[in-house]
N, C-alpha and C positions, 0 to 999 in steps of 0.2 A: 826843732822847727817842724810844724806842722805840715803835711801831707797837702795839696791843692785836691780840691776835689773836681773832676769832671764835669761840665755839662751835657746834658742828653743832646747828643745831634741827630740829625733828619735822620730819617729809616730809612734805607737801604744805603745801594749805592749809586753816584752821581752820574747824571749820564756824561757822557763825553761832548767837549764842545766839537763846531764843527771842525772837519780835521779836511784837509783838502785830499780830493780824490785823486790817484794818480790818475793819466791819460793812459788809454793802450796802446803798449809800445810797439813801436811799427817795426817793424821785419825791417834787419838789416839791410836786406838785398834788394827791395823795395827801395829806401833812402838812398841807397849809394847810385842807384839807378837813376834814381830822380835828379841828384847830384849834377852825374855825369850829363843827363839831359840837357840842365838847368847851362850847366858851362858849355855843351856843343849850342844850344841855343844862343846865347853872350855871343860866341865866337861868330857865326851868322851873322847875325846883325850889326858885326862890325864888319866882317869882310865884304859882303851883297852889295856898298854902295860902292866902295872902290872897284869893283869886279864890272859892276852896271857901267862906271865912268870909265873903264878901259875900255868895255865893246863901244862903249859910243867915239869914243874917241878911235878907234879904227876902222869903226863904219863910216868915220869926220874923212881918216886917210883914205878907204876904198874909193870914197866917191873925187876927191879932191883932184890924185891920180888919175882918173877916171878909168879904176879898175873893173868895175861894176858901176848900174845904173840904180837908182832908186826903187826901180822895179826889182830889181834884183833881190835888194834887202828883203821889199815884201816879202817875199817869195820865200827865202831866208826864214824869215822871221814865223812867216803860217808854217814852214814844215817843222819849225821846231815847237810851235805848238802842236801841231797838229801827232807829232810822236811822243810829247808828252801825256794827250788824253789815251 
């Protein structure tokens, strides 16, 4: 049985297709951080309206009682802004 012979292929060598780049990996501590963010954020935003409906709702009982007046709350209400700026 005869020997197959060869044909001449391209000269050199083939470049490479494209290959995908990895991304630069991010810093562990970074991630985990962002995480932990990401889930105290989650948790906010579900507790903040039930927490809003409780003061209202004992702002409801202060005044109903008539433990305080309306003025009152204002009043209440600018000083706890006014300690948070």
């Amino acid at each position: 049985m005869p020997l197959k012979k060869k044909t001449p292929g391209p000269m050199g060598r083939r470049r490479p297709r494209g290959r995908a780049t990895k991304a630069p990996a991010k810093n562990t501590t970074e991630s985990g951080l962002s995480l932990r963010l990401d889930e105290l954020t989650e948790r906010i935003d579900i507790v903040l309206p039930e927490v809003t409906a409780r003061v209202a709702a004992l702002e409801h009982l202060l005044l109903e009682l008539n433990l305080c007046t309306r003025d009152d709350l204002r009043r209440a209400r600018q000083f706890v802004r006014e300690q948070e700026a």
